[in-house]
TISEDREN-303094 format. One record per residue (C-alpha): residue number from 1; residue in three letters; chain; x, y, z negated. Coordinates in Angstrom, 2 decimals. Layout:
% residues N
<atom><k>NUM</k><r>ALA</r><c>A</c><px>X</px><py>Y</py><pz>Z</pz></atom>
...
//
This chain:
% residues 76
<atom><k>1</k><r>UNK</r><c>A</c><px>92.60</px><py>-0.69</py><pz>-42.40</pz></atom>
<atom><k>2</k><r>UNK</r><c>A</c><px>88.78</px><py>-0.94</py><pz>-42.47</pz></atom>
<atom><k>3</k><r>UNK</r><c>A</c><px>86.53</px><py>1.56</py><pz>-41.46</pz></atom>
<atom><k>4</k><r>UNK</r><c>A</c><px>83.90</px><py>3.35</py><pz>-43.81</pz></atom>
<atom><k>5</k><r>UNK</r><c>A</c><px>81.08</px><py>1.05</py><pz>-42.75</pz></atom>
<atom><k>6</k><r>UNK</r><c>A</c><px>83.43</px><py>-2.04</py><pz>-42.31</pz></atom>
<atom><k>7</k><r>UNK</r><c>A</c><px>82.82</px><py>-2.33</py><pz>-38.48</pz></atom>
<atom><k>8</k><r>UNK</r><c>A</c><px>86.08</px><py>-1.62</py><pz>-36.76</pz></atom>
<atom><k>9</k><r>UNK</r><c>A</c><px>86.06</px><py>0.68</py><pz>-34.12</pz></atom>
<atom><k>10</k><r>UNK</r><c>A</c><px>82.50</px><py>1.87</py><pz>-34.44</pz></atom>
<atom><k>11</k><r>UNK</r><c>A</c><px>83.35</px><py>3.18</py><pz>-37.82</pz></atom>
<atom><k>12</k><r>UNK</r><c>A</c><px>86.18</px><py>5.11</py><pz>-36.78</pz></atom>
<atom><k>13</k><r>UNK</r><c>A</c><px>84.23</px><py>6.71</py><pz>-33.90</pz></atom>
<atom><k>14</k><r>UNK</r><c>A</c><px>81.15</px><py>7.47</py><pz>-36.01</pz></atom>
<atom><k>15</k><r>UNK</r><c>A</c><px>83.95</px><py>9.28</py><pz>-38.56</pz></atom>
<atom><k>16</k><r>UNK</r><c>A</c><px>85.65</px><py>11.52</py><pz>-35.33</pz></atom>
<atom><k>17</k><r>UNK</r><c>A</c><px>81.96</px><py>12.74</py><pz>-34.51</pz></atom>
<atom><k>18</k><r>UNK</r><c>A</c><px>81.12</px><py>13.90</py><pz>-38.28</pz></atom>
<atom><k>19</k><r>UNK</r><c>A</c><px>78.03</px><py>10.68</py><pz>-38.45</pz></atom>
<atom><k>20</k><r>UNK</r><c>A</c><px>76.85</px><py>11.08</py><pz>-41.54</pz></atom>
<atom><k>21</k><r>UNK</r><c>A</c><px>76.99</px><py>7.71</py><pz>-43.74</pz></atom>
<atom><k>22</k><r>UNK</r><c>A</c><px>74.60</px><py>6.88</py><pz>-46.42</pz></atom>
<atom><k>23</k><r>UNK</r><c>A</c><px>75.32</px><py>4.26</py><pz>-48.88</pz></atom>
<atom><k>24</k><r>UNK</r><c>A</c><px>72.00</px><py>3.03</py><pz>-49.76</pz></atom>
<atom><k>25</k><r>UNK</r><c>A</c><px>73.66</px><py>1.54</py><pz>-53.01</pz></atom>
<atom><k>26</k><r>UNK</r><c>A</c><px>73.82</px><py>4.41</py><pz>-54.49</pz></atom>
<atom><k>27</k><r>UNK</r><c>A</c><px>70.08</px><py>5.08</py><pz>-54.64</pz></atom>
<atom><k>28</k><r>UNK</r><c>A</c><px>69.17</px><py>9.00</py><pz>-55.57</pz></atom>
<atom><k>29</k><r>UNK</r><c>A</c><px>72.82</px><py>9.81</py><pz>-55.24</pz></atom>
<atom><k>30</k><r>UNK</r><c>A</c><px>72.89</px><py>8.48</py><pz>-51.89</pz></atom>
<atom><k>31</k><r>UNK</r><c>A</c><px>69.83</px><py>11.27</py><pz>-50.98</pz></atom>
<atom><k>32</k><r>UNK</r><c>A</c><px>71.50</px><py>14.08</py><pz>-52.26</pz></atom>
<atom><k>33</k><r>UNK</r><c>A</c><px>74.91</px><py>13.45</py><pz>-50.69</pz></atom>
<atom><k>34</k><r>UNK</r><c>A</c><px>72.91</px><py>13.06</py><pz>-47.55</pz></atom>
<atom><k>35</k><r>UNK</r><c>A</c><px>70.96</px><py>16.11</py><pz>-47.89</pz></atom>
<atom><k>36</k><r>UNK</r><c>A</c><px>74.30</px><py>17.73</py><pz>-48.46</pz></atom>
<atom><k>37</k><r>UNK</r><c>A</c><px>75.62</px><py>16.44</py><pz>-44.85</pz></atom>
<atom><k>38</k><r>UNK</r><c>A</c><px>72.52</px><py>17.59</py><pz>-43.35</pz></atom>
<atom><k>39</k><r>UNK</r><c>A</c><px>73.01</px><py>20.78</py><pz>-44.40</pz></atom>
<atom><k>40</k><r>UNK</r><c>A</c><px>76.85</px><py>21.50</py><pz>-43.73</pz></atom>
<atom><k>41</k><r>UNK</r><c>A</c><px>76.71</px><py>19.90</py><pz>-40.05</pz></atom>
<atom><k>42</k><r>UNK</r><c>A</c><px>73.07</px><py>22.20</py><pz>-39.45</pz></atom>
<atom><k>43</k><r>UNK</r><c>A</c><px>74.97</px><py>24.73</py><pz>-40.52</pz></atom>
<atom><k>44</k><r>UNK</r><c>A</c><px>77.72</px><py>24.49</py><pz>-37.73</pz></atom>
<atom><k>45</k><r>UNK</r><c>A</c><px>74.72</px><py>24.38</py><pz>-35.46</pz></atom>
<atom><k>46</k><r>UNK</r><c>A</c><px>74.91</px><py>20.42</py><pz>-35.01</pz></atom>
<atom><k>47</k><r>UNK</r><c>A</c><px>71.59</px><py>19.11</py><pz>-33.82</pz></atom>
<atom><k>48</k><r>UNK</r><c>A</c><px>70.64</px><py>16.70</py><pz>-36.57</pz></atom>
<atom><k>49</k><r>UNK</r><c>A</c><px>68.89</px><py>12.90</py><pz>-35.52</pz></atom>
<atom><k>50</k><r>UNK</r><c>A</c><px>67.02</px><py>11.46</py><pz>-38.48</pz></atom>
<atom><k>51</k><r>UNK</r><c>A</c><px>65.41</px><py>7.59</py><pz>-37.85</pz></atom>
<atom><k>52</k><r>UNK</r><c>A</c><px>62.95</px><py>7.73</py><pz>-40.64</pz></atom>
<atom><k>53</k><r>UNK</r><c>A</c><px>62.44</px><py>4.09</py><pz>-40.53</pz></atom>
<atom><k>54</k><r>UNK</r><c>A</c><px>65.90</px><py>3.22</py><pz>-41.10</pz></atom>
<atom><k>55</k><r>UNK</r><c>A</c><px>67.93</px><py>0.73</py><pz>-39.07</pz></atom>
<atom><k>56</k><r>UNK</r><c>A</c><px>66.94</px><py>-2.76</py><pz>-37.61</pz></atom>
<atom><k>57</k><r>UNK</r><c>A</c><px>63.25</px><py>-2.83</py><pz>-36.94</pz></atom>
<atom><k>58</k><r>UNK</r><c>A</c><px>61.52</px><py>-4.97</py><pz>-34.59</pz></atom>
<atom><k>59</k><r>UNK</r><c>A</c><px>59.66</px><py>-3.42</py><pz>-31.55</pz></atom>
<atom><k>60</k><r>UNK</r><c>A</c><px>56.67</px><py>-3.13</py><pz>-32.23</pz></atom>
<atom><k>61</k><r>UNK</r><c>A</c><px>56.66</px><py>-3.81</py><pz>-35.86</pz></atom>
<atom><k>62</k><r>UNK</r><c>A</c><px>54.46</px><py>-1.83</py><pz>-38.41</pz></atom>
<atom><k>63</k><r>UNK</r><c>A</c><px>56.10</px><py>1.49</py><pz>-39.40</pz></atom>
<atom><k>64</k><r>UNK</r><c>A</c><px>58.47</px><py>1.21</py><pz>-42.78</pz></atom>
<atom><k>65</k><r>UNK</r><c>A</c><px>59.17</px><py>4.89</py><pz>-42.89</pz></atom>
<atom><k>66</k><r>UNK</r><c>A</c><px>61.60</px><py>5.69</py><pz>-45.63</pz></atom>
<atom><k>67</k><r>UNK</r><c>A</c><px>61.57</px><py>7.93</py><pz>-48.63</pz></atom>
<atom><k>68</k><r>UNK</r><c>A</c><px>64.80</px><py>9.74</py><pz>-47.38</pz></atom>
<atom><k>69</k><r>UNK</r><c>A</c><px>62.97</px><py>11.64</py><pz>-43.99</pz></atom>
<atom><k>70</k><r>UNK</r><c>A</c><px>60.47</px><py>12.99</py><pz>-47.00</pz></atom>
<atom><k>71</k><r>UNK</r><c>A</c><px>63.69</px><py>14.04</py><pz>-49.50</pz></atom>
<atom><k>72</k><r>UNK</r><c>A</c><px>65.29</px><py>15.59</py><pz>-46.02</pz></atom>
<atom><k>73</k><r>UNK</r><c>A</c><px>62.21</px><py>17.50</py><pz>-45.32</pz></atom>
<atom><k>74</k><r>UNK</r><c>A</c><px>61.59</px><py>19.41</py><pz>-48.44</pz></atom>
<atom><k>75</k><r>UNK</r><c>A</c><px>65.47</px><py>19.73</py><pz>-49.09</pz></atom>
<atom><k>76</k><r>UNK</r><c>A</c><px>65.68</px><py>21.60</py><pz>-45.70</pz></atom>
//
C-alpha cells in the first residue's frame, strides 16, 4: 500500500498528524480544498504553517512566492 504522496513512511506520518496535502494537479480545485483544510484544522485550534514559496528552493534563491499564500489570506 502506498501512501497519499507516494513516499512510504513519511506519507503515513504526515496522514496521523492531519498534514494537509495539496495536489497541485488539480489547479483551482486544489486551492479551495486547501482553504477548506485550513479552515477545519484552525478551527480545532491547530496552529497552521504556510511556506508561501512552495517546496524545494535553493538558499538564497530569488523569492517564487505562490498564488496559494494570497488565495489563503483572503479566504481566512
Amino acid at each position: 500500500m502506498k501512501s497519499p504522496d507516494g513516499v512510504p513512511i513519511w506519507g503515513w506520518w504526515a496522514l496521523k498528524v492531519r498534514m494537509i496535502f495539496v495536489s497541485r494537479s488539480r489547479g483551482p480545485k486544489a486551492l479551495r480544498q486547501m482553504a477548506r483544510g485550513v479552515e477545519r484544522e484552525a478551527g480545532r485550534g491547530r496552529p497552521v504553517v504556510i511556506y508561501p514559496e512552495g517546496t524545494r528552493r535553493p538558499p538564497g534563491a530569488a523569492p517564487a512566492y505562490r498564488p496559494g499564500i494570497v488565495y489563503l489570506y483572503r479566504q481566512l
